[in-house]
N, C-alpha and C positions, 0 to 999 in steps of 0.2 A: 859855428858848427855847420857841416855841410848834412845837409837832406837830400835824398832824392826827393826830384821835384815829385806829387801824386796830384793829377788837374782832374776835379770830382766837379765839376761846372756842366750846366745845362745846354753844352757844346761853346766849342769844340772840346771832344773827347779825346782821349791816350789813343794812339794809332799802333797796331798789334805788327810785328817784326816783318809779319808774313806782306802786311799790305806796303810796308815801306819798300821791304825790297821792290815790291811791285812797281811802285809810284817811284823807284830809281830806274827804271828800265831804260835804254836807250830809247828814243822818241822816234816814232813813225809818223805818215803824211795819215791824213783824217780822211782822204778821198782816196785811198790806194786800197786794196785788197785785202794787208793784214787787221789792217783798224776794222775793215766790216767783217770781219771773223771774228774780231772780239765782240763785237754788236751784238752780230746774231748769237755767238754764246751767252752775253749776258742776257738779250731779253726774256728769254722762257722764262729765268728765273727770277727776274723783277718781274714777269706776271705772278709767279708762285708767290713773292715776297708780297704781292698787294692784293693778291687773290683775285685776280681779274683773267679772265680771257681777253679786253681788251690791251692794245698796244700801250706799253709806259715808256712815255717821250722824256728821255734825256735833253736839262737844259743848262745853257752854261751861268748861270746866273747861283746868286743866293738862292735860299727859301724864297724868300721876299720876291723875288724876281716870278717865281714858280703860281703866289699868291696872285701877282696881277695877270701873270701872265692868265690865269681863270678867270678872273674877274672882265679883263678888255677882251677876251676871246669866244666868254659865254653870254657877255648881256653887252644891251646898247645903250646908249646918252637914253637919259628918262624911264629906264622901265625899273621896275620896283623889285627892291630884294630887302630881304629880312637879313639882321648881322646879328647875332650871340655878341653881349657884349659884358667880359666877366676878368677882364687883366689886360694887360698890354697889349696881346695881340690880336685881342678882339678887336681893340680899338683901332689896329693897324687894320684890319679885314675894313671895318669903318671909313678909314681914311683912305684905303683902294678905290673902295666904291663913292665914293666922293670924289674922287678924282675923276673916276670916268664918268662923272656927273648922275649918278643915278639916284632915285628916290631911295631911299635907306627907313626903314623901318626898323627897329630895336628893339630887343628882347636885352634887357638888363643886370645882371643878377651882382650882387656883393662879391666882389674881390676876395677869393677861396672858398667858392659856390659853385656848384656845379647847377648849370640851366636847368627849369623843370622841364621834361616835353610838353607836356599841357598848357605852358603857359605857349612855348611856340605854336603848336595846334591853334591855341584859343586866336589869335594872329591869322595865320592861315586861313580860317573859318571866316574872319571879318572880314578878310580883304583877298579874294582870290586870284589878282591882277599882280599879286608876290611870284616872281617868275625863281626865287632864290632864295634858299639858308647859305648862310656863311658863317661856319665853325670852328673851334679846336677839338681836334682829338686829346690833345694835351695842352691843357695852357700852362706854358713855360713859366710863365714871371709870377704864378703863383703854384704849380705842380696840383691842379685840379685836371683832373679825366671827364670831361663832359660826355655823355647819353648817347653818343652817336648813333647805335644800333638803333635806339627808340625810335631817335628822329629818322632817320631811312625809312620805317616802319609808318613814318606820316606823308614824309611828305614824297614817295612813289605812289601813291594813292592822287597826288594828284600833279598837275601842270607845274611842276617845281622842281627844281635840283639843288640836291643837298652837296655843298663844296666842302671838301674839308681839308683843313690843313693839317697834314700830319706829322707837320715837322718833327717833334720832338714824340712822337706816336708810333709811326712805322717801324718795324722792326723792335721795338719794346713792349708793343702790350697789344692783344688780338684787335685787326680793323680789316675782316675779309670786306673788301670792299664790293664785290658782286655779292656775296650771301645777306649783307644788311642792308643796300642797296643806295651805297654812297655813287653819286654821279660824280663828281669830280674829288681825285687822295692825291694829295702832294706830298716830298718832303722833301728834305735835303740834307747832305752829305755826311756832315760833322757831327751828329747824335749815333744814332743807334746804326748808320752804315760805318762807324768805326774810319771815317776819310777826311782831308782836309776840307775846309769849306770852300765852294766854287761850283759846286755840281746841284743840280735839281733837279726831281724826279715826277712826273704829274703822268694822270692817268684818268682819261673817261671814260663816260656808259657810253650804253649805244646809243641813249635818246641824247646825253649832251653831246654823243658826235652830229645829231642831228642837229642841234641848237649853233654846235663853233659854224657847221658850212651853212645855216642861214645868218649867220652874223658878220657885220663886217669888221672883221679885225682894227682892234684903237689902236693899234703902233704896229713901226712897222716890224722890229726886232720879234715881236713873241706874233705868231703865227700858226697857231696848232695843227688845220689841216696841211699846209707847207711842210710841218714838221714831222704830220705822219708820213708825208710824200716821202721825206728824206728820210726817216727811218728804214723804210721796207725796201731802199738801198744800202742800208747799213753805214747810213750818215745822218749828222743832223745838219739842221739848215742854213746855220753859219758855222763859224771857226769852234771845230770841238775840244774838249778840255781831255785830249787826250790822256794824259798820265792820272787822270783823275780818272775813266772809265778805266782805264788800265787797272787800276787798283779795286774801281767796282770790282769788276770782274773772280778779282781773290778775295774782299771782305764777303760777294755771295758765296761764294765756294763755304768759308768759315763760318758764317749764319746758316748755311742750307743743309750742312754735308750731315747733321746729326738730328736736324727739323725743327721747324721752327717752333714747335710746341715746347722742344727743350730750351731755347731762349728765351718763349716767355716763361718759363718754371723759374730759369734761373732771376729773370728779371723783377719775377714776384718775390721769390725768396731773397733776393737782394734788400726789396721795400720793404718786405718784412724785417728786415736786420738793423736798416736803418733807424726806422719807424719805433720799433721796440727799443735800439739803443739811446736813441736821443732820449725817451719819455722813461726809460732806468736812471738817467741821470737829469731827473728833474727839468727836465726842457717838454715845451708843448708841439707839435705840431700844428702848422698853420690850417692846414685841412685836415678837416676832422673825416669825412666820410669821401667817397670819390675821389680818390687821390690816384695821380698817374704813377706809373712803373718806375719811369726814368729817374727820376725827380720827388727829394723830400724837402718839403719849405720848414725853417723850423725857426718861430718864434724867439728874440735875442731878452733874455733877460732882463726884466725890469731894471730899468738906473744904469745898465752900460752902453758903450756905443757900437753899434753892429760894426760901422764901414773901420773903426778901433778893432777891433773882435776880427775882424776880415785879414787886417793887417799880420795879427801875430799869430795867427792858424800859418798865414802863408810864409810871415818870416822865420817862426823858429822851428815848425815843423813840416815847413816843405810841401805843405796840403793848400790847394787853390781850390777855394769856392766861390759861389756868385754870392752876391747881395739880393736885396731888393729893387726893385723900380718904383718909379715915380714914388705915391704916395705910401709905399713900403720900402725907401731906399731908409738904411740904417734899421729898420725892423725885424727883418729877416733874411737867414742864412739859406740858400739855396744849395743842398747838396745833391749833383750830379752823379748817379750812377749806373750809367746806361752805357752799353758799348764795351769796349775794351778793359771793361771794368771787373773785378770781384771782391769775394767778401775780405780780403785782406787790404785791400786800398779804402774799403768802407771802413773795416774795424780801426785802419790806422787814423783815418779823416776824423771817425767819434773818440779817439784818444785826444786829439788834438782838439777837438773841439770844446771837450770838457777840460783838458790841462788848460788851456786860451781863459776860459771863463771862468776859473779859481783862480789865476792870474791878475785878472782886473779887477777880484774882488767877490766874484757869486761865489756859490757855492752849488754843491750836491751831492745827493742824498749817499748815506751810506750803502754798499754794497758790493756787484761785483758787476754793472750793465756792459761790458763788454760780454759776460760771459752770457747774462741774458740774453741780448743779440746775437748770439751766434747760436744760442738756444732753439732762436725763433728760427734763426736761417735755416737749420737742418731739417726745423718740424715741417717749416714751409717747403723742401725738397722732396717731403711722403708725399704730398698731393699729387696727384695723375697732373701731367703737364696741360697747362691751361687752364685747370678748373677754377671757375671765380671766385673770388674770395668771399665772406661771408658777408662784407657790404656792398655787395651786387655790382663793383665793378669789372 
């Protein structure tokens, strides 16, 4: 049987018509004139999308590139930082700052936990030679929203900068970055900018632009004040990914042009459709409270196989989801819907996902949870856009 493919994965995301054409464009030089007209068009609006007055430096790298490129730019070999450590990529924030040899201090919490702030504060308090937090706004490999706004709220109070990575966070769920007083928001391309993966997006305060010019840059490729040099000519500092800002360029246009408060309405209304349909048909979600926008983990039925379960969502119905990692590979289904997504690629993924697992043999409940979930999606579209939901994320 043939399906349209529907890829509901915690990037890369469906790329929307408007940005392909974009990203077909005939190819211009990166140091000529047209490129920094696209530049300076794009950046006002990556500061609106991260809420920053300061500069958001385009990098050509993954996420991951975007993560170290904070980590080797903000702190030196020995000095101490704190990591959030609650899913996979906390552990990668971990193994950054282990690379650039730095003391690491841990805040720990259960795999589908969102961090307390108190237990960071109580951290902070003991040891005030912590020059860093290093965060998720969204942790991907389990779809928890961590506190962010709290933690801004601790640690501008004192000699620290809160980093955050917002890969799978920007553009899906509120992170003003100057109002709650994140020093350093990254993300990258393939989530909620609706773009191929290759492009990175990072942005500091003003106290960690003090922090990058007293540090001596660990590599030579990531260079943050180089890179502001070269922005405010309307370049970056090596070989830009042209066709990939080219396309920024039109996914801002279609994230900005109706505001961003409507994105995140729709993005909540989305979690809500999810969230509700999975648990209409007897499935649990993995996060019970602080759950992110983008992203629903949802628990694989006692006695079947997830990475089993993965296979025949994708081959008989044409729906692509993630798994688990590490010690939740075969646990749990990740369903991605952020970006170029809506409730009809949802509604079709939770068909598939409950025909998949009467298949193998589960079962579930009598009813009608499609129609509950779409229930939920509309009640969730009355909310004034942005308003938080009732579990305070």
């Amino acid at each position: 049987m043939l399906n349209k493919t529907r890829l509901l994965t915690p990037g890369p995301t469906p790329l929307p018509e408007r940005v392909r054409l974009a990203l077909a464009r005939d190819m211009i030089h990166h140091r000529k004139k047209d490129f920094a007209a696209i530049m300076d068009r794009v950046q006002p609006r990556l500061q609106q999308l991260f809420g920053t007055s300061q500069p958001v430096l385009p990098l050509s790298s993954s996420g991951t590139g975007a993560m170290t490129a904070a980590v080797y730019g903000l702190f030196s070999p020995g000095e101490k930082v704190l990591v959030v450590v609650g899913g996979k990529f906390g552990e990668r924030w971990r193994n950054i700052a282990a690379s650039r040899h730095l003391e690491i201090q841990e805040v720990t919490v259960p795999w589908g936990h969102a961090v307390d702030p108190s237990a960071v504060e109580e951290v902070l308090d003991r040891d005030p030679e912590i020059l860093g937090v290093l965060v998720q706004l969204s942790e991907t490999s389990t779809g928890v929203l961590h506190p962010v706004q709290e933690l801004g709220a601790i640690t501008k109070k004192r000699d620290c900068l809160l980093v955050v990575d917002g890969i799978s966070g920007v553009g899906l769920s509120p992170c003003p970055m100057d109002k709650w007083g994140i020093d350093c928001l990254l993300t990258g391309s393939q989530k909620g900018l609706m773009l191929p993966p290759g492009l990175a997006l990072l942005a500091l305060s003003s106290r960690a632009w003090e922090r990058a010019a007293a540090t001596e840059p660990g590599c030579f490729y990531f260079n943050l004040p180089k890179e502001r040099n070269k922005l405010a000519q309307g370049q970056t500092l090596f070989t830009s990914p042209v066709n990939l800002i080219v396309g920024l360029d039109e996914s801002l246009d279609m994230l900005l042009e109706n505001g961003l408060e409507a994105v995140y309405a729709k993005q909540w209304a989305l979690t809500m459709l999810t969230r509700t349909g999975v648990q209409a048909m007897g499935l649990t979600p993995y996060v019970k409270e602080r759950f992110a926008w983008g992203i629903t983990s949802v628990l694989v039925p006692e006695g079947l196989d997830g990475t089993k379960l993965l296979a025949i969502i994708a081959d008989r119905f044409g729906v692509v989801l993630a798994g688990g990692q590490d010690s939740l590979k075969g646990r749990i289904l990740r369903i991605g819907h952020m970006g170029w997504v809506d409730w009809a690629d949802v509604l079709g993924a939770l068909q598939a996902v409950k025909s998949s697992v009467i298949a193998m043999g589960g079962s579930c409940p009598p009813g009608d949870p499609l129609g509950k979930a779409m229930e939920a999606y509309l009640a969730a579209l009355e909310l004034p856009p942005g308003t938080p939901p009732p579990n305070g994320n």
